[in-house]
C-alpha positions as CSV (number, residue, x, y, z in Angstrom):
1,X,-31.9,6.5,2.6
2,X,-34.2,4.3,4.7
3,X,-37.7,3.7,6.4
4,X,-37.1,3.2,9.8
5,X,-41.1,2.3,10.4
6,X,-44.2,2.6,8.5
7,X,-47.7,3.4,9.9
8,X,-50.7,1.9,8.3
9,X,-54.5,3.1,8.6
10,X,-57.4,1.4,7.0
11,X,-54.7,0.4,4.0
12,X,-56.3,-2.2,1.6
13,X,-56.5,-6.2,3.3
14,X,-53.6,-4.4,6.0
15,X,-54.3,-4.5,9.7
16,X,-53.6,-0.7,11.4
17,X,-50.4,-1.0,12.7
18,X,-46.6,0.3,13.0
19,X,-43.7,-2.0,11.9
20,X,-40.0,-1.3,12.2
21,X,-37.9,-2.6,9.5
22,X,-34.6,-3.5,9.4
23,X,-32.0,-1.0,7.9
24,X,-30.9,-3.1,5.0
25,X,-32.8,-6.2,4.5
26,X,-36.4,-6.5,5.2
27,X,-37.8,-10.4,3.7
28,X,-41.6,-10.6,3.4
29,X,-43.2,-13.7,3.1
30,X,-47.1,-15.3,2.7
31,X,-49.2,-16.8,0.9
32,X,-50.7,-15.2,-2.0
33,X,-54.0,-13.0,-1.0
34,X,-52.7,-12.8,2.4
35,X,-51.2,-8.5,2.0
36,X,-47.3,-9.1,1.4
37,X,-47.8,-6.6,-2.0
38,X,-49.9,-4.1,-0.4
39,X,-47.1,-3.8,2.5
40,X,-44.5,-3.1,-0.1
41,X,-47.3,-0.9,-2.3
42,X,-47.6,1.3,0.7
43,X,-43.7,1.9,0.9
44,X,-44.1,3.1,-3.2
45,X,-46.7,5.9,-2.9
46,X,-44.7,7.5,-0.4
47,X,-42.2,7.6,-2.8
48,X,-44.6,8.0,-6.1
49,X,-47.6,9.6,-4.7
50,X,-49.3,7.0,-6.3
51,X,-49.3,3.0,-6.7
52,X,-47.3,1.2,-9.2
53,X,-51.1,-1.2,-9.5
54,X,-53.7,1.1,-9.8
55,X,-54.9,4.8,-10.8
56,X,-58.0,4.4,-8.9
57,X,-57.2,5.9,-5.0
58,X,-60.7,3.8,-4.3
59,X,-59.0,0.7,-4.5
60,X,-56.2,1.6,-2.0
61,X,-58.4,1.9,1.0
62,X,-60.2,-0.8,2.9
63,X,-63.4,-2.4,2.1
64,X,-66.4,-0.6,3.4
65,X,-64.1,2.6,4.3
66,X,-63.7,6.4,2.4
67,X,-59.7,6.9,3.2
68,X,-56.5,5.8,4.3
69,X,-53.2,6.8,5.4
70,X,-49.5,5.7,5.5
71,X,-47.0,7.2,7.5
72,X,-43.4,6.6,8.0
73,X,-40.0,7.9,9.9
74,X,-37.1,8.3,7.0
75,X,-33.7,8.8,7.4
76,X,-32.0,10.1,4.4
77,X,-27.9,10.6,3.7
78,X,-26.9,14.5,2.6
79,X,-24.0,15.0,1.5
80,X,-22.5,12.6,4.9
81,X,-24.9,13.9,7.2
82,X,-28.0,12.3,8.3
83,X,-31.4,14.2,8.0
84,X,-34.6,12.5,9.3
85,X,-38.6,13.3,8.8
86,X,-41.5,12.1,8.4
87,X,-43.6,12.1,5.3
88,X,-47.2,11.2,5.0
89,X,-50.3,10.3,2.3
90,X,-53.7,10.5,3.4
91,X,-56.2,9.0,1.1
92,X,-60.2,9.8,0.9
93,X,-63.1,10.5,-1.1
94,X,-62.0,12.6,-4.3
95,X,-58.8,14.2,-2.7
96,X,-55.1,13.3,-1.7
97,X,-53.3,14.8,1.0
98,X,-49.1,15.0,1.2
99,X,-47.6,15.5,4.6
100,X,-43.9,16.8,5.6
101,X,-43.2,16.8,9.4
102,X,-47.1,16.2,10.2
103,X,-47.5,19.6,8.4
104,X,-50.0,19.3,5.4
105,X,-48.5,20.6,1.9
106,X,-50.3,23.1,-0.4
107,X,-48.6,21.2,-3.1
108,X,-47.3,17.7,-4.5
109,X,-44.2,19.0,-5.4
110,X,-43.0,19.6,-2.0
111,X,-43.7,15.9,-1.4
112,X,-42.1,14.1,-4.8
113,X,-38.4,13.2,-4.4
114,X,-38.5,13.0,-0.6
115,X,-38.3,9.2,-0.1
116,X,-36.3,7.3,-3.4
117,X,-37.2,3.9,-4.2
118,X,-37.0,2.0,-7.6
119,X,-39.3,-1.0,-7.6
120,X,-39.6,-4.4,-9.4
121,X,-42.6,-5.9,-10.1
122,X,-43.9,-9.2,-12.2
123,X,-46.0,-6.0,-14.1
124,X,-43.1,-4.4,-14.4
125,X,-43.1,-6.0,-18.1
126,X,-45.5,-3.3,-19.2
127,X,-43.3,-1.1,-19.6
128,X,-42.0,-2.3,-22.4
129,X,-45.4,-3.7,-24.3
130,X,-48.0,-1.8,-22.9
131,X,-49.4,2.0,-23.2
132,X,-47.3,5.2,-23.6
133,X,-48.6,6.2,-20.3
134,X,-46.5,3.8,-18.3
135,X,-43.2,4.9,-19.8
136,X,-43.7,8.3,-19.8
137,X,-44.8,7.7,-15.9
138,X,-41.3,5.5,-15.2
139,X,-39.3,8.1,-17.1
140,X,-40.8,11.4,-15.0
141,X,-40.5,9.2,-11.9
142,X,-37.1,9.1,-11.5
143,X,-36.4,12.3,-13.2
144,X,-38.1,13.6,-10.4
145,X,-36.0,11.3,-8.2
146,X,-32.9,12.9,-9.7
147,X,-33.7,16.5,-10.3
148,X,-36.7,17.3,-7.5
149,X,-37.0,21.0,-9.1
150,X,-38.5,19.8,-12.1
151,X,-41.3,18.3,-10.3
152,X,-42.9,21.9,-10.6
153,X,-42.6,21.9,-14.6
154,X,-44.3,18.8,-15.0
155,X,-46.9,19.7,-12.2
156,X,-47.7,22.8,-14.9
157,X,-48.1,20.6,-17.3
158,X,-50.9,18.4,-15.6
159,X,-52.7,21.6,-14.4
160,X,-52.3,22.9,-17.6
161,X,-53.7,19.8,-19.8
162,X,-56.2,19.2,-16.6
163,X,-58.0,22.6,-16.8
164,X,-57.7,23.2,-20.5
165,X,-59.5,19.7,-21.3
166,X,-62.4,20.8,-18.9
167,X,-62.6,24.1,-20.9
168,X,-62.3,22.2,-24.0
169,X,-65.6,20.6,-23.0
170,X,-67.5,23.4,-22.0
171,X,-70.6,24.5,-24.0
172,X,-68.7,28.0,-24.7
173,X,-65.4,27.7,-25.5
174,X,-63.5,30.2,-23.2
175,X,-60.9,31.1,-26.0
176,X,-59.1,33.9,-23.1
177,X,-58.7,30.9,-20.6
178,X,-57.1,28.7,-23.2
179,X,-55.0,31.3,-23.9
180,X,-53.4,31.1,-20.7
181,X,-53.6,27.3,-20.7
182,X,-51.3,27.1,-23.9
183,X,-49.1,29.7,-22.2
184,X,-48.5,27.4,-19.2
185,X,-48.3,24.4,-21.4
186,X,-45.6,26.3,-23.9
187,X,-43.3,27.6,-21.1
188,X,-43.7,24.2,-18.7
189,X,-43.8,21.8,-21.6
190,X,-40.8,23.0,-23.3
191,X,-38.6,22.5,-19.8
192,X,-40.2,19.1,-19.6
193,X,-39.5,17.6,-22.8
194,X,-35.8,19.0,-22.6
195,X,-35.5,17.7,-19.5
196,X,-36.7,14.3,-20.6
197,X,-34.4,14.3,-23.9
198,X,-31.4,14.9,-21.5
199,X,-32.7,12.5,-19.1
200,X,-33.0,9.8,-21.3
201,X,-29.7,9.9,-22.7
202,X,-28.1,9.4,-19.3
203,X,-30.6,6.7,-18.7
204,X,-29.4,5.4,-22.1
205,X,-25.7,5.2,-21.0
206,X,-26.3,3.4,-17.8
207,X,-29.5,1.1,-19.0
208,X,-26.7,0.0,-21.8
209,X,-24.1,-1.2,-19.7
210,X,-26.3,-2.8,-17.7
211,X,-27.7,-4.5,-20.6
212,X,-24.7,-6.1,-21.8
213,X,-24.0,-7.5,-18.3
214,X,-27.3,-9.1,-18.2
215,X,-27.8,-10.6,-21.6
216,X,-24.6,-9.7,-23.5
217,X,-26.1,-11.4,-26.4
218,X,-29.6,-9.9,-26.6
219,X,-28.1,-6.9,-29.0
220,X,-27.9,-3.0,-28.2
221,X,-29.9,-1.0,-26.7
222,X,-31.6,2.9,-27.3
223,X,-34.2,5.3,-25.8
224,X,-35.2,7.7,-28.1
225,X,-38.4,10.4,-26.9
226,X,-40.8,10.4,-29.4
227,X,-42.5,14.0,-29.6
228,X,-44.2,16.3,-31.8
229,X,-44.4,19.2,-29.2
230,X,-42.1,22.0,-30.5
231,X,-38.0,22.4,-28.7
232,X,-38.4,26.4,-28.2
233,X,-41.7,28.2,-26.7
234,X,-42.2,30.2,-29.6
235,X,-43.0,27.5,-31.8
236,X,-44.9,25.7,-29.4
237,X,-47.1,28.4,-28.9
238,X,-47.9,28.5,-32.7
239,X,-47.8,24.7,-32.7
240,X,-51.0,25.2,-30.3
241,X,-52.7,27.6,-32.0
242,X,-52.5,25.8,-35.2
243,X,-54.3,22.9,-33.7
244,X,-56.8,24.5,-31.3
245,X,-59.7,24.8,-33.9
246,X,-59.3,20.8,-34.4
247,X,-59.2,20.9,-30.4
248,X,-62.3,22.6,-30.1
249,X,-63.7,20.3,-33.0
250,X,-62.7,17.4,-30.8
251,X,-63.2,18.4,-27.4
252,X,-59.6,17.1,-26.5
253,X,-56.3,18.2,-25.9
254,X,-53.9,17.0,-29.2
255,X,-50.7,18.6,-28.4
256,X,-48.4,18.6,-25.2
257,X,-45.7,16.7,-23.3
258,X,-49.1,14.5,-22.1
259,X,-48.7,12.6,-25.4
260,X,-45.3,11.9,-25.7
261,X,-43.7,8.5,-25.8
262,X,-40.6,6.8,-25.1
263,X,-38.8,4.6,-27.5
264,X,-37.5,1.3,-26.7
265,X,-35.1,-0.2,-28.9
266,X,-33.3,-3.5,-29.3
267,X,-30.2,-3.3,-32.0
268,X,-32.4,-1.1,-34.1
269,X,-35.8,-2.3,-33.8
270,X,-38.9,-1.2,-31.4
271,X,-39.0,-3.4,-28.7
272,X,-43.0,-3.4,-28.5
273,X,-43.1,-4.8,-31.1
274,X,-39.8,-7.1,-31.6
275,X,-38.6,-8.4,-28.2
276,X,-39.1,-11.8,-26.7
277,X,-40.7,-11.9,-22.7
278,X,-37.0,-13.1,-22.0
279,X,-35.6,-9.8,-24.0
280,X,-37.8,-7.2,-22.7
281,X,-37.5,-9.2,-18.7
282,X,-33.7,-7.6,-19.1
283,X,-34.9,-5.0,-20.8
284,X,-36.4,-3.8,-17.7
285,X,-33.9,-4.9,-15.3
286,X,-31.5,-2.9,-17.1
287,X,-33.8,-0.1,-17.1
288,X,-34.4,-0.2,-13.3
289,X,-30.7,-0.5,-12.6
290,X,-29.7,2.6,-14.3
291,X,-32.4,4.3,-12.3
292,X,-30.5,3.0,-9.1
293,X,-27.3,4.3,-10.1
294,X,-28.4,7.5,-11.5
295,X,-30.3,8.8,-8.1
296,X,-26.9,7.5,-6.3
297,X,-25.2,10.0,-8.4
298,X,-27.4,12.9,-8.6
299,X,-28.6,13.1,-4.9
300,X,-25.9,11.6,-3.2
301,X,-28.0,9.0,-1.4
302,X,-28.9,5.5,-1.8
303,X,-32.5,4.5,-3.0
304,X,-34.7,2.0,-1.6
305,X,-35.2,-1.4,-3.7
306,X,-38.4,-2.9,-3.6
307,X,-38.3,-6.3,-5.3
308,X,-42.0,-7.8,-4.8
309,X,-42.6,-11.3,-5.7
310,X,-39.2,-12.1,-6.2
311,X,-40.1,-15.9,-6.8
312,X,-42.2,-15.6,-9.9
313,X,-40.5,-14.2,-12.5
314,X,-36.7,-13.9,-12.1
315,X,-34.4,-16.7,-13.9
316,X,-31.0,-17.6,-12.3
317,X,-29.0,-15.0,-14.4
318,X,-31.4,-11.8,-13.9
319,X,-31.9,-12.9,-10.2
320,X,-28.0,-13.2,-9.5
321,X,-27.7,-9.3,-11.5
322,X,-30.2,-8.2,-8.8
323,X,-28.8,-9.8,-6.2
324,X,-25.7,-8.2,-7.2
325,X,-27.0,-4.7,-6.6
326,X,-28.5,-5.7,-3.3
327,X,-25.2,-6.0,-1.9
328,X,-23.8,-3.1,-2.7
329,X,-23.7,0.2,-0.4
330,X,-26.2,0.5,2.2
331,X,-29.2,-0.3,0.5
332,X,-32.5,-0.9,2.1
333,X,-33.8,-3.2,0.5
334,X,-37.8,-5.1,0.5
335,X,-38.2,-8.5,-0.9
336,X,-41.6,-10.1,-0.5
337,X,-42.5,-14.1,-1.9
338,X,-44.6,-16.8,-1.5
339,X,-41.6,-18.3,1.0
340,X,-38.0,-17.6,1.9
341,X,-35.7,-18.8,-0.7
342,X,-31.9,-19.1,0.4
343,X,-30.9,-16.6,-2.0
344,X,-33.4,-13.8,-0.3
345,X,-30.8,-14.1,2.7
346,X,-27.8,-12.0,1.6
347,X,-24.4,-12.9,3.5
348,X,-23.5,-10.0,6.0
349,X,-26.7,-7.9,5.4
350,X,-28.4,-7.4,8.5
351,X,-31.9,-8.9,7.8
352,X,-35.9,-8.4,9.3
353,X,-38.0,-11.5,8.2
354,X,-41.8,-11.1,8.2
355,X,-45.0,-12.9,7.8
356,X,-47.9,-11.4,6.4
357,X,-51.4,-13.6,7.5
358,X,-54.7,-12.3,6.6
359,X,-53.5,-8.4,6.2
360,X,-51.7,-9.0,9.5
361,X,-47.7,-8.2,9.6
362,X,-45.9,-10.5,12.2
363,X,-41.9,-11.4,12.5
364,X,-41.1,-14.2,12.0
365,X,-37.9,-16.0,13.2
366,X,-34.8,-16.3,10.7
């Protein structure tokens, strides 16, 4: 799979403009401040229908403006035959758009699994030590990546949690409307948590491998999905009616898929609270490699790597592991840093070199 070009309206610091990329390797360079992250940012949400630095659409579009857009061609591989479209995300005021083909979508779950990309990211450590949210958002990602049907399923689930947690707040309760909330919730949340439980041990199989190539001596690792929602609908839907008069008490939703966490672990122990920054660095290298092969194996079809600031954080053993999977296949692959480092330039790969200068996008000579 690859972007052949990328269209950019009123896109954060970006200039409105169409660049053409090359087919493998695309090098980004500039100063920091100067938009080399928000080029790479827009490739993501075309893939994540969101951005891997904010929640807040607001921040996405340009100072003094109420929307923006990115467009962009994409070739992707079927089963060895070559399918191309176009696939757009327009941002304004309070709403999100998807678009397939220049035709709007009635839903995001016609859009989610279209373009695949696994990105790295200096924030990318947050994963490890930071909220619940953030794994459970990695781990859905690329399960949508892999299986693009359960998109729906976790859609329900969203709905589900979104609407009942308005009702929840309402002066009067609407006890029929919950009723169907838990109903959705029991039905969708029971496919999702099964699906993540199955995802995460192929994850676990891969990431482990992985792991011992990078930093054979860092110990095992383990995913484990931690979950109190119930493994059959039946019991979920008692599990929710147990807890809805503590719901009501509390105005919030306390049960669901929404709350469920995944476990990190290192030979044994949680790696929030165990693992060095050198530890939980390969922790999520090994993490975002598994990711690469998975989608390879599931959808037949190579995803996009996005390695942004590629000179900040990487040591010479995690850098050459990466490297490694650059080569390989027919990868597109993004690399953006403060300048060109001889390692960015990967013998035999064709390669696109940019500069990026006050939000504008230029070539620059190789």
């Amino acid at each position: 799979m690859r972007i052949e070009s990328l269209t950019l309206y009123q896109f954060r610091n970006l200039s409105d403009q169409t660049i053409s990329f090359s087919p493998r390797l695309n090098v980004i360079t500039g100063r920091n401040g100067q938009g080399k992250t928000n080029l790479v940012e827009a490739i993501h949400l075309l893939s994540a229908a969101r951005s891997f630095r904010t929640s807040s659409n607001s921040e996405l579009w340009r100072w003094n403006s109420k929307q923006c857009s990115v467009f962009a061609d994409v070739q992707a591989e079927r089963n060895e035959e070559s399918d191309r479209y176009s696939l757009g995300m327009l941002l304004d005021d309070g709403a999100k758009a998807a678009f397939l083909n220049g035709q709007k979508l009635t839903s995001m779950t016609e859009f989610l699994g279209k373009l695949l990309a696994v990105t790295f990211s200096p924030t990318d450590i947050a994963l490890i030590k930071g909220a619940p949210a953030l794994r459970r958002r990695f781990i859905d990602k690329h399960l949508i990546d892999c299986f693009p049907l359960l998109a729906r399923e976790l859609m329900q689930v969203h709905r589900a949690v979104k609407t009942k947690s308005k009702i929840l707040k309402d002066k009067q309760v609407d006890e029929a409307a919950l009723d169907v909330c838990d109903d959705m919730l029991a039905s969708a949340g029971v496919a999702v948590n099964a699906a993540r439980r199955d995802f995460l041990d192929r994850v676990e199989l891969r990431a482990s491998l992985c792991m011992h190539a990078i930093a054979p001596g860092d110990g095992t690792l383990g995913l484990r999905l931690k979950s109190s929602f119930p493994v059959t609908e039946e019991a979920a839907l008692e599990k929710l009616r147990e807890v809805r008069p503590r719901e009501k008490m509390l105005r919030a939703c306390l049960l669901g898929p929404q709350r469920d966490d995944v476990e990190i672990v290192m030979s044994g122990h949680d790696s929030r609270a165990f693992s060095s920054q050198g530890q939980s660095r390969s922790l999520v290298l090994a993490l975002k490699l598994s990711m690469v092969g998975l989608i390879e194996e599931h959808r037949h079809d190579s995803p996009l790597l996005i390695l942004d600031d590629f000179d900040s954080e990487l040591d010479s053993g995690r850098c050459e592991a990466l490297l490694e999977e650059v080569k390989k296949g027919g990868r597109q692959v993004f690399i953006t840093g403060v300048s060109r480092r001889p390692e960015m330039q990967v013998e035999g790969l064709p390669i696109r070199c940019f500069e990026v200068s006050q939000g504008i996008v230029s070539l620059a000579d190789l």
